[in-house]
C-alpha positions in Angstrom: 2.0 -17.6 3.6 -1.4 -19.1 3.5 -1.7 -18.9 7.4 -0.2 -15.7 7.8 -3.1 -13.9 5.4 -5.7 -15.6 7.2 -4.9 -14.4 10.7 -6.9 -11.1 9.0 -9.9 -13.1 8.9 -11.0 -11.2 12.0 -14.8 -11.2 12.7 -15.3 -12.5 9.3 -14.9 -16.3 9.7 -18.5 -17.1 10.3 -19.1 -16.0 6.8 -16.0 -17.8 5.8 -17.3 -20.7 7.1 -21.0 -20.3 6.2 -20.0 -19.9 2.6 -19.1 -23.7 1.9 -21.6 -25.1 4.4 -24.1 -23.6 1.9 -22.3 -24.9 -1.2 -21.7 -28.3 0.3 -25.7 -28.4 0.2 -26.5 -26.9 -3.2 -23.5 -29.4 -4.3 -26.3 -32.4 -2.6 -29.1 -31.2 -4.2 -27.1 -30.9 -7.7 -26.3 -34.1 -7.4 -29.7 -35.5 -6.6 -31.7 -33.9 -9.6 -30.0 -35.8 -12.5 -31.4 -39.1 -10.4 -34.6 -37.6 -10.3 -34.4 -36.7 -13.8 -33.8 -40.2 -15.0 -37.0 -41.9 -12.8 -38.9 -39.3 -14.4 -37.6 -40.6 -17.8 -37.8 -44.7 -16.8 -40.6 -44.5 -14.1 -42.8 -42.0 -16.1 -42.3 -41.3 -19.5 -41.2 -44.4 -20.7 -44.5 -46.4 -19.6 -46.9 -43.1 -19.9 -47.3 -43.2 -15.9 -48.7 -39.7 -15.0 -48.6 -39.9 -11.4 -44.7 -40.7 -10.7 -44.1 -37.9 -13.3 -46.4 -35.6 -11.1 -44.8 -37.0 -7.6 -41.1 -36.6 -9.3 -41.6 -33.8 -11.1 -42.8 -31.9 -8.1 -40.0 -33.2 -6.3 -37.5 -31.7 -8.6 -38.9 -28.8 -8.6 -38.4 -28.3 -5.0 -34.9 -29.8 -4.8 -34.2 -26.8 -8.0 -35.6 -24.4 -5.8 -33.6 -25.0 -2.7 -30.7 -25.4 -4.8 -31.0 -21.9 -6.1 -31.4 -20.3 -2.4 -28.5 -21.9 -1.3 -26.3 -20.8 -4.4 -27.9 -17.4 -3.7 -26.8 -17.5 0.2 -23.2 -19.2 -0.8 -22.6 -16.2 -2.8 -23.5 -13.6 -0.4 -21.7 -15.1 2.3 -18.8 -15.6 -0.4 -18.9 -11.7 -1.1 -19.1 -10.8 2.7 -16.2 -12.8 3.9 -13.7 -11.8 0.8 -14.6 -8.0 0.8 -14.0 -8.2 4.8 -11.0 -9.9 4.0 -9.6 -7.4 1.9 -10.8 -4.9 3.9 -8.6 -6.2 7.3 -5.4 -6.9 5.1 -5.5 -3.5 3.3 -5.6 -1.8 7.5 -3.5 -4.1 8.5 -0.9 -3.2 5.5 -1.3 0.7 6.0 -1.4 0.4 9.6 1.8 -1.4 9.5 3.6 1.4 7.0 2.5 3.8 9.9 4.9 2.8 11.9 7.9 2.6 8.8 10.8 4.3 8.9 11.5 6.4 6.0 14.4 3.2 5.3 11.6 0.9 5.2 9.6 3.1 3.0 12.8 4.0 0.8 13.2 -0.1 0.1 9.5 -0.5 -1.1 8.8 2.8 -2.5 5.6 4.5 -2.6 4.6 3.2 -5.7 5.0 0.0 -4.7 3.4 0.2 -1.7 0.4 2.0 -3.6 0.0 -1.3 -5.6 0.1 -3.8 -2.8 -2.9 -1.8 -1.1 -4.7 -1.8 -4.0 -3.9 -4.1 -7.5 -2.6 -6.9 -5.1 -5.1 -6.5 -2.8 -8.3 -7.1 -5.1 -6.3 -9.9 -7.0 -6.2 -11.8 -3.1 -9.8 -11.2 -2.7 -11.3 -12.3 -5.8 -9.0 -15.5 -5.5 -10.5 -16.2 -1.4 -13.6 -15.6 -2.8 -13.0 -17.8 -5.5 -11.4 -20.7 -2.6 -13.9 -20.3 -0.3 -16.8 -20.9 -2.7 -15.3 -22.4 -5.9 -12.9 -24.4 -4.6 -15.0 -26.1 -2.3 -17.7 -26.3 -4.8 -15.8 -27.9 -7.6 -14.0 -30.9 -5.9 -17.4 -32.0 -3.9 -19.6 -31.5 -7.0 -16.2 -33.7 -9.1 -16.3 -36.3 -6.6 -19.9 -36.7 -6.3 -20.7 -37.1 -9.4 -17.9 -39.5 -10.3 -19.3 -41.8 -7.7 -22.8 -41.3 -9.1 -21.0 -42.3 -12.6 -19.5 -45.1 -11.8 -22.7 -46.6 -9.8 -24.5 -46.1 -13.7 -21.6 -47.6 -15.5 -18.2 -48.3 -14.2 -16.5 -48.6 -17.5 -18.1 -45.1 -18.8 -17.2 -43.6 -15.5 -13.9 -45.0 -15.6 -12.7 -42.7 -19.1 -12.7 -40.0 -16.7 -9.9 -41.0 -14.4 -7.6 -41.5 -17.8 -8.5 -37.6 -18.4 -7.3 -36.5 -15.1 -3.4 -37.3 -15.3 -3.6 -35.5 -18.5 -4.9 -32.4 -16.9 -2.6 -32.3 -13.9 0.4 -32.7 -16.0 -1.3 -29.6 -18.2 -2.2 -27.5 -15.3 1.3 -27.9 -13.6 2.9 -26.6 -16.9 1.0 -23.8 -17.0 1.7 -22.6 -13.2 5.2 -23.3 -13.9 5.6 -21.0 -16.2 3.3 -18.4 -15.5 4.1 -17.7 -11.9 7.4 -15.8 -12.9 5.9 -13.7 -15.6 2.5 -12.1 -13.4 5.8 -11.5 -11.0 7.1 -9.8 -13.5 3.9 -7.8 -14.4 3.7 -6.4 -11.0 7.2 -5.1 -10.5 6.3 -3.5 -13.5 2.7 -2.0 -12.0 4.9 -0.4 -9.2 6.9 1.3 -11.8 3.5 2.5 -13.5 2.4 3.7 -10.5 5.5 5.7 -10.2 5.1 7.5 -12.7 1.4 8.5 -12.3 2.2 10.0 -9.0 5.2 11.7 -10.2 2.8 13.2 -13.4 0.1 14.5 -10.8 2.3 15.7 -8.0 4.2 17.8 -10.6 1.3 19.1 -13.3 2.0 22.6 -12.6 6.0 22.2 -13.4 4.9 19.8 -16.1 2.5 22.4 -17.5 4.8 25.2 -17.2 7.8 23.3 -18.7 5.0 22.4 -22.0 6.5 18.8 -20.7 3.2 16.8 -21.5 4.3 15.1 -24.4 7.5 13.6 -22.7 5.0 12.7 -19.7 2.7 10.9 -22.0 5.4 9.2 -23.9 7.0 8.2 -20.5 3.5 6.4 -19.8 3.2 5.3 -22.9 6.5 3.6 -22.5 5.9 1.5 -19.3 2.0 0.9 -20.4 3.5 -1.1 -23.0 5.7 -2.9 -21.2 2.6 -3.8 -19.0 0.6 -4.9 -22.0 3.6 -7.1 -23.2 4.1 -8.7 -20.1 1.1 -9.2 -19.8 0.1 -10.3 -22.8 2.9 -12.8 -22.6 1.5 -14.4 -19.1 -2.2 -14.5 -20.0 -0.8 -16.5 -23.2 0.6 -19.2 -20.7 -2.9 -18.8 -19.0 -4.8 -18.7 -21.9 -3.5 -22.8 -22.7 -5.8 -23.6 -20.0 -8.6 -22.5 -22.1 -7.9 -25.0 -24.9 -6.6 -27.9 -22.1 -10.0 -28.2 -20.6 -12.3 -27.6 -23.9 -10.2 -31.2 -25.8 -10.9 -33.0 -22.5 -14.2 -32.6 -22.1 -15.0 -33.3 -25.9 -12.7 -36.0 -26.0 -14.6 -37.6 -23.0 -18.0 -36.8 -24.3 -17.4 -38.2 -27.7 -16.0 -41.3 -26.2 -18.9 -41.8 -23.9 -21.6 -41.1 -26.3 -20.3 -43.7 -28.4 -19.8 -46.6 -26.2 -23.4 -45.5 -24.2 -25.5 -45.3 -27.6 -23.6 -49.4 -28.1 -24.8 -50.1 -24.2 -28.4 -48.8 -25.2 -29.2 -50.8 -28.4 -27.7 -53.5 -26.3 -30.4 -53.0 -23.5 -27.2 -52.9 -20.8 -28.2 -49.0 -19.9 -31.5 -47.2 -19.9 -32.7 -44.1 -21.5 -33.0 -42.7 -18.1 -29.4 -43.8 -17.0 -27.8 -42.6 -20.2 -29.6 -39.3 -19.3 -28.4 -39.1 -16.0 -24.9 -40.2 -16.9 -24.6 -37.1 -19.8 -26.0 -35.3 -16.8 -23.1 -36.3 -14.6 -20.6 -35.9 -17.3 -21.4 -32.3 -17.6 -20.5 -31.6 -13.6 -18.0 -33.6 -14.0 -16.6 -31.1 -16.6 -17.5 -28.0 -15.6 -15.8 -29.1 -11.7 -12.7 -29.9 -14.1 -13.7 -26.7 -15.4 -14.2 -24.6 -12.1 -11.0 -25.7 -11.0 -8.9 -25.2 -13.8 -9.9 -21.3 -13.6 -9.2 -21.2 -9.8 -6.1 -22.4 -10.5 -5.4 -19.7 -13.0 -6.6 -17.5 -10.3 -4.1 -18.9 -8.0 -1.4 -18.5 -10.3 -1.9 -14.5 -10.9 -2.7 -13.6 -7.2 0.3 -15.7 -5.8 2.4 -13.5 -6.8 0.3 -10.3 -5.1 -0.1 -12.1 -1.8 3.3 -12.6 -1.8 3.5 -9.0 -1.8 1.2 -8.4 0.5 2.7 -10.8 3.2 6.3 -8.6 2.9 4.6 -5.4 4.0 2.8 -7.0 6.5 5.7 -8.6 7.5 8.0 -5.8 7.2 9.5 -4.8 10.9 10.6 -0.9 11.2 14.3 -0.8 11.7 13.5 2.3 13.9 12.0 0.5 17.5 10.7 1.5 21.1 13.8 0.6 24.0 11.9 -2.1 26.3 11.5 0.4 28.7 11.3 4.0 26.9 11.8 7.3 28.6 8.8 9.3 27.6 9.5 12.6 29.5 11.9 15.0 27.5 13.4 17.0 30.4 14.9 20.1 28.3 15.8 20.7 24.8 19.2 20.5 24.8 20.5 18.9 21.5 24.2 16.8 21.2 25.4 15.3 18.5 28.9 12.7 19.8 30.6 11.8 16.5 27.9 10.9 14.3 28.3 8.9 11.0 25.3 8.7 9.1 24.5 6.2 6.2 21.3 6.0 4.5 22.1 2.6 3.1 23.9 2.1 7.0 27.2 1.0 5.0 30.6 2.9 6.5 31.7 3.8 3.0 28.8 5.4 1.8 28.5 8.3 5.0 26.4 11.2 4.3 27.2 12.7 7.5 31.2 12.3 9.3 32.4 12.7 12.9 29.5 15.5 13.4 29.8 16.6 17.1 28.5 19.3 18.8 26.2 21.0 21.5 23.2 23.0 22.0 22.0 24.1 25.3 18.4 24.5 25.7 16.3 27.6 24.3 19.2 28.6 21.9 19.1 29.4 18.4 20.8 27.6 15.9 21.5 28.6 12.0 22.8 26.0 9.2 24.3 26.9 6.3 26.0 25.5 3.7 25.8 24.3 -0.3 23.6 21.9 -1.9 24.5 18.2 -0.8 26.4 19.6 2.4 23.9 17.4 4.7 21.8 20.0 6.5 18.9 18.2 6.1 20.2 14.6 7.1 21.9 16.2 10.2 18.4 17.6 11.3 17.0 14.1 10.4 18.8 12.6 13.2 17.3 14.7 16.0 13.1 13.5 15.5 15.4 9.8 14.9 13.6 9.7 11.7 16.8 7.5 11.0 19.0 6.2 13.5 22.9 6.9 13.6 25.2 4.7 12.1 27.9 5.6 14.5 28.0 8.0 17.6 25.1 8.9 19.5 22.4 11.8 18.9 21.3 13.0 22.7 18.0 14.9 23.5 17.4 16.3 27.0 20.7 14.5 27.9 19.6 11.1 27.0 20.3 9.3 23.6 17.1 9.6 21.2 17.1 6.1 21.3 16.1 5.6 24.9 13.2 7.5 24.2 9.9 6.4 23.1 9.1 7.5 19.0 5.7 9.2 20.5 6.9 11.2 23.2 10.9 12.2 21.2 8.2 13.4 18.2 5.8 15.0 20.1 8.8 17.3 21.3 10.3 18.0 18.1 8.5 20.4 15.9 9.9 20.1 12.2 9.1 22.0 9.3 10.2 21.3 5.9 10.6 23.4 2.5 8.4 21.2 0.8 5.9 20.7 3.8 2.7 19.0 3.3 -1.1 20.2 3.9 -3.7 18.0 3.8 -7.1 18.2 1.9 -9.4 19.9 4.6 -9.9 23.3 5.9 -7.4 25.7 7.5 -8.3 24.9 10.8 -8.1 20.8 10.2 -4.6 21.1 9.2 -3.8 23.3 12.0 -4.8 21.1 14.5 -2.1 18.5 13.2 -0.2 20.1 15.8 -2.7 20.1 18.3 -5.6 18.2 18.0 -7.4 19.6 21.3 -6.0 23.1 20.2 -8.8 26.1 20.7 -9.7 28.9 17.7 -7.8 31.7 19.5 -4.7 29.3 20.0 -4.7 28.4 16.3 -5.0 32.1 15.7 -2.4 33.4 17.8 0.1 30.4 16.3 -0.7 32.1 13.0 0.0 35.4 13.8 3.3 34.4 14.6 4.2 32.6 11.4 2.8 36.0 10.0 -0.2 33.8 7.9 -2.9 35.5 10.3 -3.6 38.2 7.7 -4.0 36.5 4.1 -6.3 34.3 6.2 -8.6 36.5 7.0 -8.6 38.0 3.4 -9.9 34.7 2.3 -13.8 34.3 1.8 -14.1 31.7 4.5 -11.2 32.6 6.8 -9.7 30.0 8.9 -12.3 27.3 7.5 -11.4 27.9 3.8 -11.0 24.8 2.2 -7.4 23.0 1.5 -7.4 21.3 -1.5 -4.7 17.9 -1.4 -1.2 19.2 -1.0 -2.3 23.0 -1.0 -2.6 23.6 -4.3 -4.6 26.2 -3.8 -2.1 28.5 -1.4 0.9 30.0 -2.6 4.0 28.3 -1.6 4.5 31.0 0.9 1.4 31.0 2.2 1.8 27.0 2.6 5.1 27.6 4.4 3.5 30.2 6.7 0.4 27.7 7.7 3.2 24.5 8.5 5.2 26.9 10.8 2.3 27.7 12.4 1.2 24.2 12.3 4.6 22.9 14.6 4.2 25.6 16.7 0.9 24.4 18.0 2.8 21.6 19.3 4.2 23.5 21.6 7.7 21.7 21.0 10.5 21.4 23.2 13.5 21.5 19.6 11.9 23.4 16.5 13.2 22.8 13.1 12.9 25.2 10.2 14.3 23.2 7.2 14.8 26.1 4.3 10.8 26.7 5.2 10.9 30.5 4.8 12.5 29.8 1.3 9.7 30.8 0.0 8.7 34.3 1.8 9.9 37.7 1.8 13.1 39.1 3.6 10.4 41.0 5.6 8.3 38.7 6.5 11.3 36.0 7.3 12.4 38.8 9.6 9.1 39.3 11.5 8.6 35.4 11.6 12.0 35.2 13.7 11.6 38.0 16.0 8.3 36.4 16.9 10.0 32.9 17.6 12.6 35.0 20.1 10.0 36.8 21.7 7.2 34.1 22.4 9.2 30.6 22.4 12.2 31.6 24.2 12.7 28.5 25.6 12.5 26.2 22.9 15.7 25.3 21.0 15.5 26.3 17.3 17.1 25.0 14.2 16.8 27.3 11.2 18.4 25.6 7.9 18.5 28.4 5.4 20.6 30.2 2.2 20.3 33.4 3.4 22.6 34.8 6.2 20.1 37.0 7.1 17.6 34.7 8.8 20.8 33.4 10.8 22.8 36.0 11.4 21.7 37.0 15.0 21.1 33.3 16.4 23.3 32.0 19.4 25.2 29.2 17.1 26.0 28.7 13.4 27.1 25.2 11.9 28.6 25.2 8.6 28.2 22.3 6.5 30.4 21.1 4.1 30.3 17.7 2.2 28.4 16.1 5.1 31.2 17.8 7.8 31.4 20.5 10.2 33.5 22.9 8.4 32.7 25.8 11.2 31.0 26.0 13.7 30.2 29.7 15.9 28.5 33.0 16.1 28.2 35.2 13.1 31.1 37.8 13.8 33.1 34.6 14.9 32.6 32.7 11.7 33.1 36.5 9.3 36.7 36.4 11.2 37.7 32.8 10.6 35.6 30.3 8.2 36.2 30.9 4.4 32.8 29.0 3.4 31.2 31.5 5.6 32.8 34.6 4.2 32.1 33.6 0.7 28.8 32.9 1.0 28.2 36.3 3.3 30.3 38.3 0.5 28.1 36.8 -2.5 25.3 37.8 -0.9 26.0 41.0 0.8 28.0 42.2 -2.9 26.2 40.5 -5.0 27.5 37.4 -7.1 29.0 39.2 -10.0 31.6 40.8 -7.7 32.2 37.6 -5.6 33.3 35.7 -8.6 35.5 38.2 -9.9 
């Protein structure tokens, strides 16, 4: 684990490295100034000589002073090399989910992911920073001073090695026991997360269903489980606390004691005893320094965990070894497809689908809620992969292809389509990134969103607030047509996105896309017959089968799904339910 985070080192391992040279120093100097300190207190002091106080003193002073610059350059090369760190592990995470397949995104969640790239992310980086500096400190500063000790007085010195057992045994209690729980917390986290981004995505159906107070209660509700969780593994931590605080006084006590007997005994000096309290107190606050990197340790174990399964996660969806990457035509055939999400045989979504679609026809959908329109469609761009069968593009199976080039020819737009914060024209070019103005016009005029762009103040560099909130779900629709469009694609698919325009409109939009794109095949999923009935193919869906599949007069004549759902909406429902 430890190895795999610090591959993300990068260019950051000179400060990694600088960081403890620097401490190892201030740790020399620290460790020099209590011996200075007591030949001040023997040498000068105690028999009034002014000059070794001077020569000592000014001594110290310098040793302090270097001391402090190379705390001061530890910390900054501390703060470098951590921040960098986290900075390479959060791309290297979020470059990796890139590439995810919507399975690999379905078995982490959103939410989850959200809180690896950030909670678990600043728990790793305060813990390297805390190894790199701390860590390094602590045990050189522990061991130092011990052996400083134990040249003063060997039996004082030697309480100390009593106390460590005692704090081992304590500290490996507490990490025991704790580990779980801050596991626990952050399952939790994901689940907070969850519900943040379901609360913010939805505000306007939450706002117009008066739904706040179930939302708040619903936060509410995991926030506590978060506190109590929580609360119950910074308990386990908090031991540590009260651990250290009866060793060190416990030492202390003991050591005053017996050193005040060795002093009226004339077997220690002033100056020694000095130095020796001096001593004691790095000794315990290394004991200290460590215990609270430990605790550290303990709460961001669980996050780099975390971390290392997203950056270890492998897309299920893969380049061939040697990919095709020119899509000759956009011919579409599907060879008795099963589809799974969860890829288990008794859970298909989508059974023994199999038909063809020459190049440059039209093709409608139809069918109820659940049917599998949109899974079927799902299959062409291979945001999933088949569980049984074979999905061919262009006459060759999608999976021979390379990702970039099969998605590059497959425009797809969805009902619930998203736009990006930016202006009209940035969210255009998603399509086209080299695309001109009058190319991004003309793709606008035919998704029929030409004209309620140029009503706005700032036309096609109007401002897109995140998700679109600030266009009508029409006009949203209209812009992510003409988005695809711009990609010039080889297979289009329309996935129920003029749902949310006029009969009118929907019309124009698809005698523009017969006109201008006559060569590019077309998928329209849709409700209405309407927007279908005049394409070259219509598949009918049923419970993730083919139920019918043929032109519109062909499918009036001989597919009952199809004539009830033409006579619902041609007499309207009240007679079609009579």
């Amino acid at each position: 684990m430890i190895q795999t985070l610090l591959k993300n080192l990068g260019s950051y391992k000179k400060e990694t490295l600088m960081t403890p040279f620097f401490v190892t120093l201030e740790v020399i100097l620290d460790i020099i100034i209590p011996v200075l300190m007591a030949l001040i207190i023997d040498r000068g002091i105690a028999i009034g000589n002014q000059r070794s106080i001077l020569l000592i003193g000014v001594v110290l002073v310098i040793c302090a002073v270097f001391a402090l610059i190379f705390g001061m350059l530890s910390a900054r090369y501390a703060a470098i090399a951590s921040a960098g760190f986290a900075k390479n592990i959060r791309r290297k995470i979020f470059v990796n989910v890139q590439d995810f397949s919507f399975s690999n995104i379905d078995r982490f969640s959103t939410a989850s992911l959200v809180t690896r790239l950030t909670t678990d992310i600043n728990n790793v980086q305060n813990s390297f920073q805390m190894t790199i500096r701390i860590l390094v400190r602590s045990p050189l500063l522990f061991i130092f001073s011990l052996i400083m000790a134990f040249r003063i007085n060997q039996d004082l010195a030697g309480i100390f090695l009593w106390a460590i057992p005692f704090l081992a045994i304590g500290l490996f209690l507490i990490i025991k026991f704790a580990h779980p729980a801050f596991n626990h917390v952050f399952r939790i986290y994901d689940r907070l997360n969850q519900v943040v981004q379901e609360n913010l995505q939805g505000i306007r159906i939450v706002k117009s269903y008066v739904r706040e107070d179930f939302e708040v209660a619903k936060f509410e509700k995991v926030s506590a489980r978060i506190y109590k969780a929580f609360a119950k593994a910074e308990r386990i931590v908090a031991l540590n606390g009260p651990l250290m605080q009866f060793t060190m006084f416990s030492c202390m006590l003991i050591i005053s004691w017996i050193g005040a007997h060795l002093i009226v005994d004339s077997s220690m000096t002033t100056g020694q005893l000095m130095s020796m309290f001096m001593y004691i107190i790095q000794i315990l606050i290394a004991l200290n320094m460590m215990s609270m990197v430990f605790v550290m340790l303990i709460i961001s174990r669980p996050s780099a965990e975390r971390i290392i399964e997203a950056i270890e996660e492998e897309s299920d969806l893969t380049d061939p070894q040697q990919p095709l990457t020119e899509i000759p035509d956009g011919s579409v055939v599907f060879d008795q497809v099963d589809f799974s999400y969860s890829g288990e045989q008794d859970k298909l979504v989508l059974n023994a689908c199999d038909f063809r679609i020459a190049s440059g026809q039209t093709v409608g959908i139809i069918g109820g809620t659940g049917a599998g329109k949109t899974s079927l469609v799902q299959l062409i761009p291979r945001l999933y992969d088949v569980t049984s069968g074979s999905v061919k593009v262009g006459g060759h199976d999608v999976r021979d292809y390379s990702l970039k080039a099969l998605r590059d020819a497959v425009g797809m737009v969805l009902q619930n389509n998203v736009l990006f914060s930016g202006t009209i024209k940035d969210n255009l070019r998603w399509g086209n990134p080299e695309a001109t103005d009058e190319e991004l016009i003309e793709a606008c005029r035919l998704s029929q969103a030409d004209e309620f762009i140029q009503k706005m103040p700032e036309g096609y560099d109007t401002y897109i607030e995140q998700g679109g909130s600030n266009v009508s779900g029409g006009q949203k629709q209209r812009l992510t047509i003409a988005r695809a469009l711009l990609k010039k694609p080889k297979i289009l698919i329309l996935d129920d996105s003029t749902s949310a325009v006029d009969t009118k409109t929907d019309h124009l939009i698809q005698q523009a896309f017969f006109k201008t794109i006559p060569d590019t095949t077309k998928f329209i999923i849709t409700q209405r017959i309407s927007s279908i009935e005049n394409t070259d193919q219509i598949i009918v869906m049923e419970n993730g089968r083919i139920n019918g599949m043929g032109t519109h007069e062909e499918l009036l004549a001989n597919n009952q799904i199809y004539q009830e759902i033409n006579h619902s909406q041609v007499k309207g429902f009240g007679e079609a339910y009579e």
